[in-house]
C-alpha positions in Angstrom: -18.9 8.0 21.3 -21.5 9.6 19.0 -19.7 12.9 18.5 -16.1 14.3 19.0 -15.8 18.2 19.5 -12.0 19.7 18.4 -11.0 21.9 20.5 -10.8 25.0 18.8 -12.4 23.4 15.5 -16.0 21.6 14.3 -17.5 18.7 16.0 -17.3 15.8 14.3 -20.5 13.4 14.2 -18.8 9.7 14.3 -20.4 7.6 11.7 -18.8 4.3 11.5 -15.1 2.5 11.6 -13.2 1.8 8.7 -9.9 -0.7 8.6 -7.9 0.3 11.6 -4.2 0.4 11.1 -2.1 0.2 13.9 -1.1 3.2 14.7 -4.1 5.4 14.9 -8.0 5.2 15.9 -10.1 6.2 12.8 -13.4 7.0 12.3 -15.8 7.9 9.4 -17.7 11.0 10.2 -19.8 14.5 8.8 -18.4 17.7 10.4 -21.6 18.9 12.3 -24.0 21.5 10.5 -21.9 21.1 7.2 -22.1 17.6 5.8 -19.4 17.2 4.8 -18.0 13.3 4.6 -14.8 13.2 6.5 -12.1 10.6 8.4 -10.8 11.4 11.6 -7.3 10.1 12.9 -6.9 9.9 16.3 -3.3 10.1 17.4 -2.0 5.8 18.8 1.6 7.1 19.0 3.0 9.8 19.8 4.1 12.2 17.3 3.1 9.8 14.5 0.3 12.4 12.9 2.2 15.4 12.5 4.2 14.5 9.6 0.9 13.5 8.0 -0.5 16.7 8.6 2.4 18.6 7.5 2.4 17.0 4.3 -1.8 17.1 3.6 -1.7 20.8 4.6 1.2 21.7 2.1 -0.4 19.1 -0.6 -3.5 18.5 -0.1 -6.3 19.2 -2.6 -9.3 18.3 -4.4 -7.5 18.6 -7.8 -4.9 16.4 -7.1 -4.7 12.7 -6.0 -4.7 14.0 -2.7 -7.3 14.7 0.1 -7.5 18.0 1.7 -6.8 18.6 5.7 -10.3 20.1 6.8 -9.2 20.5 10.3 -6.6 19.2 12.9 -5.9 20.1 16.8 -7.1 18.0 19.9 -10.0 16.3 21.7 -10.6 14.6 25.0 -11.5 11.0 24.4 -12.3 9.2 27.6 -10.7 11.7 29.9 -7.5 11.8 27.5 -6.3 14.5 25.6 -5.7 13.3 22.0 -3.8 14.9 18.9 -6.1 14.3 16.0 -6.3 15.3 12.2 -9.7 15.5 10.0 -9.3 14.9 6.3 -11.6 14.8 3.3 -13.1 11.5 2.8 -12.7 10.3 -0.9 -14.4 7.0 -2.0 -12.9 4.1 -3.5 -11.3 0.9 -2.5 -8.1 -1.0 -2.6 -7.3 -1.5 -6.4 -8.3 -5.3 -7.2 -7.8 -5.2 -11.1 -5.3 -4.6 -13.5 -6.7 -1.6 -15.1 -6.7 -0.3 -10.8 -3.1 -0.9 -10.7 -2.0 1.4 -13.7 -4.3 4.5 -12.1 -2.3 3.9 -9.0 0.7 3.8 -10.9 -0.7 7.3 -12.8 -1.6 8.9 -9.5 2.3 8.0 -8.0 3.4 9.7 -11.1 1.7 13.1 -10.3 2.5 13.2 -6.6 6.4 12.9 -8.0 5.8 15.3 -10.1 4.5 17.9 -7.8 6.6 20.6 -7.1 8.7 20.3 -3.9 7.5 22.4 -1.0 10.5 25.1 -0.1 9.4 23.9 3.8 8.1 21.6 6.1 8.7 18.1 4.5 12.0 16.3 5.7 14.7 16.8 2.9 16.5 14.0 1.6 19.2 14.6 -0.9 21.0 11.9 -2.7 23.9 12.0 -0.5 21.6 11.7 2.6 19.6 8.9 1.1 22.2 6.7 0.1 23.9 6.8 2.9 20.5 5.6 4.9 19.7 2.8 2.2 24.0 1.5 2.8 23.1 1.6 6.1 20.3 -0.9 6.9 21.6 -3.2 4.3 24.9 -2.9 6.7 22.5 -3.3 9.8 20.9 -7.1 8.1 24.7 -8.1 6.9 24.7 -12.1 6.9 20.9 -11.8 6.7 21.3 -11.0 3.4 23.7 -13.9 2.5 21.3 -15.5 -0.1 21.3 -12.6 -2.1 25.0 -11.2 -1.6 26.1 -15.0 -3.0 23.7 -14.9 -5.6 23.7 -11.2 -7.2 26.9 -10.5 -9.0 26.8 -6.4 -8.3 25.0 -6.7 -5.1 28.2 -4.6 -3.7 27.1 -1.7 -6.1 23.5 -2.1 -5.3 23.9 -1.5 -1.4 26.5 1.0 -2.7 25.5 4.9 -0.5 26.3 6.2 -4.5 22.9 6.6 -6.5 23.4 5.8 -9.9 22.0 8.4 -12.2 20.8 12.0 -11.1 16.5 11.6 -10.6 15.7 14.5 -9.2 14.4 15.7 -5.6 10.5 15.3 -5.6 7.6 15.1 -3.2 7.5 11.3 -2.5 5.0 9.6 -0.5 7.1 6.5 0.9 4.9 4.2 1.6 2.9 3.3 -1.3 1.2 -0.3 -2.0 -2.6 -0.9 -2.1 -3.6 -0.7 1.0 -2.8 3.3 0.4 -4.7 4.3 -2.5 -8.3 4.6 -3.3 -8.9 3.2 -6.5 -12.4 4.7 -7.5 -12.1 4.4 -11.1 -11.0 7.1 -12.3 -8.2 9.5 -10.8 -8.6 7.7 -7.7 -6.7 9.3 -3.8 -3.6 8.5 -2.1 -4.1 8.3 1.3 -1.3 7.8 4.4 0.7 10.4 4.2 2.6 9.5 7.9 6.1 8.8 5.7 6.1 11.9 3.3 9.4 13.7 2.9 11.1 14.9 -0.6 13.7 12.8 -2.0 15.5 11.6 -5.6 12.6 10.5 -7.6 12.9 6.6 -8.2 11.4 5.5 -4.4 7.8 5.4 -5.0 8.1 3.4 -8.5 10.2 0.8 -7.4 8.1 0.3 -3.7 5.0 0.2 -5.9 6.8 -2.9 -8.3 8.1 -4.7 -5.4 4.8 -4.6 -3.4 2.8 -6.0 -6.6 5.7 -8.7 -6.6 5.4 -9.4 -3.0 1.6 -9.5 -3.0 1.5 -7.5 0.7 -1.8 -5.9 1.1 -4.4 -4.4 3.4 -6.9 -7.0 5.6 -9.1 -8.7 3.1 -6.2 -7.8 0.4 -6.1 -10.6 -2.3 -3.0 -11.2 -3.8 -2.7 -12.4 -7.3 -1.3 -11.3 -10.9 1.8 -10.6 -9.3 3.7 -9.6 -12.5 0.8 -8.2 -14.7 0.0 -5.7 -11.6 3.8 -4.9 -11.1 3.9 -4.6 -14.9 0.5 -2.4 -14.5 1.9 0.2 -11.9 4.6 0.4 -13.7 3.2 1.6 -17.2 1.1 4.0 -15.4 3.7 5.7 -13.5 5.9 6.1 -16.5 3.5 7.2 -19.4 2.0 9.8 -16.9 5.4 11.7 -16.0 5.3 14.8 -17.7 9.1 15.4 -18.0 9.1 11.3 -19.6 12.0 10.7 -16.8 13.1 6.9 -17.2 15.3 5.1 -15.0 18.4 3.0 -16.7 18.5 -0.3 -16.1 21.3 0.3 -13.4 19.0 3.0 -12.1 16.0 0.3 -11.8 18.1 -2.5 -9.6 19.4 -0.2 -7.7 15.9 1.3 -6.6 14.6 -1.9 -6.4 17.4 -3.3 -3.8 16.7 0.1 -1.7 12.3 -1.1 -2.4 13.8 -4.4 -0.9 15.9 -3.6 1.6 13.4 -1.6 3.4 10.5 -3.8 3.4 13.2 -6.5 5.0 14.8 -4.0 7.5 11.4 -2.7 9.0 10.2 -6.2 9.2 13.6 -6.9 11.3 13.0 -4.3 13.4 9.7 -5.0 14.1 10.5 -8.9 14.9 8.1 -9.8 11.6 5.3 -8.0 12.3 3.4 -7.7 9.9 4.8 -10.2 8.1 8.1 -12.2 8.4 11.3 -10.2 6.6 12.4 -13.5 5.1 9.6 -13.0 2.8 11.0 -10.5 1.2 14.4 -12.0 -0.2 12.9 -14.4 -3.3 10.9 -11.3 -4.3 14.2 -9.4 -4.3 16.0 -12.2 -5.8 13.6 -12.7 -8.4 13.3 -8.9 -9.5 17.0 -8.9 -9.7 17.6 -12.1 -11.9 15.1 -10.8 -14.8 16.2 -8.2 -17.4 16.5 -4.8 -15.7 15.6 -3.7 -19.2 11.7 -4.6 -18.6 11.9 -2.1 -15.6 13.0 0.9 -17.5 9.2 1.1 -18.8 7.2 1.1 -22.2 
């Protein structure tokens, strides 16, 4: 396939794959007559795109850390009808130094800063979110044994109460390194499949506990574990603009809700991509330091 025509929209000319994820087809491409470097997404499962292209088409932009939606609709692939989405291809690579990890951590800190569409992003409000985070931790129960025997407020950390009052913000949800194009300067964000707006506090504390857990795309190699955590963090919180800061009760509780879901979607995937056991030293770690570290420079 040397070309892909949208119906209703540009053709594509297909030049080359990039890492594949696993739930979409990609491609490198120029829309035809134009030039202009783009990726395509070709819908794997059903319904997967659209929250992506709700949220690139709402934030999307070449000022911000964010590429712009250039065109989305369908195209026959091999006799198939599929849902696709083209976006603005921005160069970089997964961030491999320390320096890399603070721009991510800078470039979190905008999108959490942006303000909240008034539609089209799921809303999750505190009440909303802390029931969800109560409730995996609920669905691992004696899964989580090691940590409910070794962390002495673990029963206010799984608590559906959010301690402090962050506010509601744009949030990306999934961030890590295998999401961000680090290109030495602002650098992109890319992956935008789990966007939805909710209390501020979810991106930070994903972005430590990924650094910690050393998870990354194929090729990805882990090291620095704590300088990079320490990294992302510093960036994130000397770029907010409104110097929001989480307390120390604030930052463990964020970072059980960073833990808890990286176990409970390993569960329910049966440790794919990696096994959810992993996860629970990380966790365990992050809790037994000084929460103090966490609540930034």
């Amino acid at each position: 396939m040397d070309t892909l025509a949208i119906e209703d929209g540009p053709e594509i000319e297909l030049r080359g794959l990039p890492a594949q994820g696993t739930r979409h087809r990609v491609f490198f491409g120029e829309i035809g007559g134009a030039g202009e470097k783009v990726v395509v997404k070709l819908e794997g499962v059903p319904g997967a795109l659209e929250n992506e292209r709700v949220a690139l088409a709402l934030l999307g932009a070449r000022d911000t850390p964010i590429p712009a939606l250039c065109a989305s609709g369908t195209a026959v692939v091999r006799g198939v009808r599929v849902p696709l989405i083209v976006i603005e291809r921005r160069r970089g690579a997964a961030p491999s130094t320390i320096a890399g990890w603070q721009r991510m951590g800078r470039a979190y800190a905008r999108v959490n800063s942006m303000e909240s569409p008034a539609d089209g992003l799921t809303v999750l409000d505190s009440v909303t979110f802390g029931r969800q985070h109560a409730q995996r931790a609920a669905e691992l129960g004696e899964r989580l044994a090691t940590l409910t025997q070794s962390v002495p407020d673990w029963d206010e950390l799984v608590s559906a109460e959010i301690p402090g009052s962050g506010p509601l913000c744009v949030t990306h949800g999934d961030p890590g390194a295998g999401n961000f194009l680090d290109d030495g300067h602002d650098g992109a964000i890319i992956d935008w499949e789990e966007a939805h707006i909710a209390p501020r506090g979810l991106d930070l504390a994903r972005l430590v506990f990924i650094a910690a857990l050393g998870a990354g795309p194929g090729g990805y190699v882990a090291r620095d574990h704590d300088a990079r955590a320490n990294a992302a963090l510093t960036g994130y919180l000397t770029a907010q603009p409104d110097h929001w800061r989480p307390s120390p009760l604030e930052s463990r509780w964020w970072m059980t809700v960073a833990g808890i879901q990286f176990m409970h979607r390993r569960w329910m995937l049966r440790g794919q991509p990696a096994p959810w056991e992993e996860a629970v030293p990380v966790l365990l770690e992050l809790l037994a330091v000084d929460s103090a570290w966490i609540a930034g420079p």
